[in-house]
SEVOMAR-307605 format. One record per residue (C-alpha): x negated, y, z. Coordinates in steps of 0.5 Angstrom, whole numbers, plus 500, padded with zeros to 3 digits. Each point is the difference from the previous one (the first is absolute). Layout:
<nodes>
<node xx="X" yy="Y" zz="Z"/>
...
</nodes>
This chain:
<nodes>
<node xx="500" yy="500" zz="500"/>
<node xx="498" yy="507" zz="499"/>
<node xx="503" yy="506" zz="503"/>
<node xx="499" yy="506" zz="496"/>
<node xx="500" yy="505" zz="505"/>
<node xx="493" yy="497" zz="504"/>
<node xx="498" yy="497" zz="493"/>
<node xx="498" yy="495" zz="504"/>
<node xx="502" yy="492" zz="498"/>
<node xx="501" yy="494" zz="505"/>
<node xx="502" yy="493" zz="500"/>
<node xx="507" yy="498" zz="503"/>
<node xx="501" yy="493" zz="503"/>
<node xx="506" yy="495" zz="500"/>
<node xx="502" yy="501" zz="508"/>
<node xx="495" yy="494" zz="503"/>
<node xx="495" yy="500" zz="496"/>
<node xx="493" yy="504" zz="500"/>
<node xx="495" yy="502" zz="495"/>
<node xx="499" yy="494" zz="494"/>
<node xx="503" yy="496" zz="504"/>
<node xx="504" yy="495" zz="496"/>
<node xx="505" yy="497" zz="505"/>
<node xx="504" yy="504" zz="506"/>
<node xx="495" yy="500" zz="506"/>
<node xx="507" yy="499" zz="505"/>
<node xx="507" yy="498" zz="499"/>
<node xx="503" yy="506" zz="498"/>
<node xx="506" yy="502" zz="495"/>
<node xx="500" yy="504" zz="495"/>
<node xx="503" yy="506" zz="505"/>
<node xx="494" yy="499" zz="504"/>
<node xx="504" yy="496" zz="506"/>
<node xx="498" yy="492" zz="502"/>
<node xx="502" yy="495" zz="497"/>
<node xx="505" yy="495" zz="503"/>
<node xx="501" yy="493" zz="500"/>
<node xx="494" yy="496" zz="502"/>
<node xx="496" yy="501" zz="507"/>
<node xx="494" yy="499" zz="504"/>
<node xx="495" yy="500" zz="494"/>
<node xx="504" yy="497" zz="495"/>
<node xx="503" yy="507" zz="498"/>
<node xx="493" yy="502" zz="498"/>
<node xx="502" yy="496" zz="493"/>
<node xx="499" yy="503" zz="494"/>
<node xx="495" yy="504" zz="503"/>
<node xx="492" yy="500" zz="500"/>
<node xx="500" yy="495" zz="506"/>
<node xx="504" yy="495" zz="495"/>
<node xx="492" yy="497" zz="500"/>
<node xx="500" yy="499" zz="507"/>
<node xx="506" yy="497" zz="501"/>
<node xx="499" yy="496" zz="494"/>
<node xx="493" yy="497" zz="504"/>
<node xx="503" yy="500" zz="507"/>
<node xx="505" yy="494" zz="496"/>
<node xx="493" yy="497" zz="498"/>
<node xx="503" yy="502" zz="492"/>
<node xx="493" yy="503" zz="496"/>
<node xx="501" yy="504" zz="494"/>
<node xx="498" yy="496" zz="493"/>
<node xx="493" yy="501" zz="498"/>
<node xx="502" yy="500" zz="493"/>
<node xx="506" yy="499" zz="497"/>
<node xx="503" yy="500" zz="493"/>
<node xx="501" yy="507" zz="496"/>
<node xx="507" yy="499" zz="499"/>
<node xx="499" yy="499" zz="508"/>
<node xx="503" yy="506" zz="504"/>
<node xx="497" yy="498" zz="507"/>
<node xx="494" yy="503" zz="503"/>
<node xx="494" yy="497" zz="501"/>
<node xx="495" yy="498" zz="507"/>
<node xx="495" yy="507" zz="498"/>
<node xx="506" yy="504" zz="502"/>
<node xx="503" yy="497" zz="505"/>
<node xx="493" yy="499" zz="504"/>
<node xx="500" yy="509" zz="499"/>
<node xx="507" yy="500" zz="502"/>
<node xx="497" yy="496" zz="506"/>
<node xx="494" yy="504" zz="502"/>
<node xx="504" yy="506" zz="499"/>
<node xx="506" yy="499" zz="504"/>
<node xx="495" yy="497" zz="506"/>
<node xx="497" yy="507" zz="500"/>
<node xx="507" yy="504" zz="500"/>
<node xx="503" yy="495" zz="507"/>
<node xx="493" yy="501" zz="503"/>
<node xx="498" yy="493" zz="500"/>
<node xx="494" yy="500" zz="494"/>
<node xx="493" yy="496" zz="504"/>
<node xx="497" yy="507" zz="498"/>
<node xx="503" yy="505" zz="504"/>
<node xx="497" yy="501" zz="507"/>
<node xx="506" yy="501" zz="506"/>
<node xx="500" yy="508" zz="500"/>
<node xx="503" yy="499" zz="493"/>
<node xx="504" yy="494" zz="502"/>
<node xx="503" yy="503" zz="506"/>
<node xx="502" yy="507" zz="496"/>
<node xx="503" yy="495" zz="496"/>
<node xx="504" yy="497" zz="505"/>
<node xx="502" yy="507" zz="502"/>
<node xx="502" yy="503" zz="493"/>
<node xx="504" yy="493" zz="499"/>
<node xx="503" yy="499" zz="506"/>
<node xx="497" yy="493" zz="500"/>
<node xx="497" yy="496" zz="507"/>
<node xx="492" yy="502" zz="500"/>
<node xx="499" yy="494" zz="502"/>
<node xx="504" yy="496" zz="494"/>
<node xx="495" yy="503" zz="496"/>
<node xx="493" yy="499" zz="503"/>
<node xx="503" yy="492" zz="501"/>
<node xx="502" yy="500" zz="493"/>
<node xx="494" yy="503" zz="498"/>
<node xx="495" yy="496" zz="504"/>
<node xx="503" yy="493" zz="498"/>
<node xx="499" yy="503" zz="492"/>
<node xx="493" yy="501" zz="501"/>
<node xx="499" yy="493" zz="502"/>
<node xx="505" yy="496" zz="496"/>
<node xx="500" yy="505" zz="493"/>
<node xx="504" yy="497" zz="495"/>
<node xx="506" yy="503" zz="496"/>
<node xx="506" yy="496" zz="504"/>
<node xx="496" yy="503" zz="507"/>
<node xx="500" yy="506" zz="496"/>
<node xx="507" yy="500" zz="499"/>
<node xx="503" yy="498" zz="507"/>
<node xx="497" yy="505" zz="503"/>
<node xx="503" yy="506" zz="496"/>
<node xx="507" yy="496" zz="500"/>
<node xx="499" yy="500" zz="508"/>
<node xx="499" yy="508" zz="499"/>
<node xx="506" yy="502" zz="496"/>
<node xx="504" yy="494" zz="505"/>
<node xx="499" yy="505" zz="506"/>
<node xx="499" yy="508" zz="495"/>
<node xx="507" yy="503" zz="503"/>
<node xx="505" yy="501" zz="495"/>
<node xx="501" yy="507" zz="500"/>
<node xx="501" yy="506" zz="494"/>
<node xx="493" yy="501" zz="500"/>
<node xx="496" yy="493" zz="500"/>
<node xx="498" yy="503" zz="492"/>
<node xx="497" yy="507" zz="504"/>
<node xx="497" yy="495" zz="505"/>
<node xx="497" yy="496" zz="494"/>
<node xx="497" yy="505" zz="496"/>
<node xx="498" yy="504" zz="505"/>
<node xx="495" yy="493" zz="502"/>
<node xx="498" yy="499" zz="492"/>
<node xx="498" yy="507" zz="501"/>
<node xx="497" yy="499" zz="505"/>
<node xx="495" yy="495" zz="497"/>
<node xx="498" yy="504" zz="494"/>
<node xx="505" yy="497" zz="496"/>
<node xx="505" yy="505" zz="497"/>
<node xx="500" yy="508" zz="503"/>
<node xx="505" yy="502" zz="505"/>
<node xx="507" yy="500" zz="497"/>
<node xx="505" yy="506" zz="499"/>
<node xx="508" yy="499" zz="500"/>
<node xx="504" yy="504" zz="497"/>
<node xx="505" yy="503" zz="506"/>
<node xx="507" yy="503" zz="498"/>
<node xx="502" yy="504" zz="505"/>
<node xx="494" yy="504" zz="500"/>
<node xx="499" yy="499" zz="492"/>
<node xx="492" yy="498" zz="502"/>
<node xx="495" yy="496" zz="501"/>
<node xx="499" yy="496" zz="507"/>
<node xx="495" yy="495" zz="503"/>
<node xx="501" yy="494" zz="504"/>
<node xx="505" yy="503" zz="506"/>
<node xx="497" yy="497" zz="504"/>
<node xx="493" yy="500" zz="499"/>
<node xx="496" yy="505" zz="506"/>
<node xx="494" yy="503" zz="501"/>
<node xx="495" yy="496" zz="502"/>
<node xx="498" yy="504" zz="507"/>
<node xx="493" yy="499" zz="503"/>
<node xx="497" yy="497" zz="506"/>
<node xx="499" yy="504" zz="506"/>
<node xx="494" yy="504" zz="503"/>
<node xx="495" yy="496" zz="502"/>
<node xx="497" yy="501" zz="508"/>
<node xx="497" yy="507" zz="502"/>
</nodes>
């Protein structure tokens, strides 16, 4: 889009979806509400974490597949993976600063992560993978904001810069309600 009046150009998203993301990060409508339907971690069907539910049920992705196939394929579920492990918090790399933060930002136990984290590190496999960010999104609260919350993570982890939502009643652009600035530690002694 462009706006002639700033002569500048920006890119829109279909609500729930972030830059170049192919597919919706959160289950949301076409007017920006959840989905509903499905619980637990099943309602994220559909959306990029489609790949760990699909590894958490020990399914991987064909590694090749005929042209007229339509399925996609183990290198794109493995990225899917590494991807969405990093979003929930439970990615081997993180250290527990990040995973905490995470815990926060999502409304997740801090404890859930650092477990799911620790039992990646010494069983990696896809189907690990994939139980520990079904786990995650079993326990993420269903609320209006869990796209907000999962953007905000992926910007967070230098996947995507922090995203914008049109807000109508005021005609402008808002960050994440609730995103607050970090405060800092108190003095030292003397």
């Amino acid at each position: 889009m462009c706006c002639r009046t700033h002569e500048r150009c920006f890119t829109l998203y279909p609500p729930g979806h972030v830059p170049y993301g192919r597919q919706a990060l959160a289950p949301v409508a076409p007017d920006g509400s959840l989905r509903v339907g499905a619980q637990g971690a099943y309602r994220f069907r559909g959306t990029l974490f489609e790949a760990a539910l699909d590894a958490a049920e020990g399914r991987a992705w064909p590694h090749r597949y005929c042209d007229a196939s339509p399925l996609p394929r183990l290198p794109t579920q493995a990225a899917h993976l590494r991807q969405a492990a990093g979003l929930v918090g439970v990615a081997p790399g993180l250290d527990a600063r990040q995973r905490e933060a995470t815990a926060e930002l999502l409304g997740v136990p801090g404890q859930l992560l650092h477990a799911c984290s620790v039992h990646l590190e010494t069983h990696p496999t896809y189907a690990r993978c994939g139980e520990a960010i079904r786990a995650v999104l079993e326990v993420l609260p269903e609320t209006r904001t869990v796209f907000e919350r999962l953007a905000e993570s992926g910007h967070r982890r230098g996947l995507w810069p922090v995203l914008y939502r049109w807000h109508i009643p005021s005609s402008a652009l808002h960050t994440a309600p609730f995103c607050t600035p970090r405060t800092r530690a108190p003095p030292g002694p003397g």
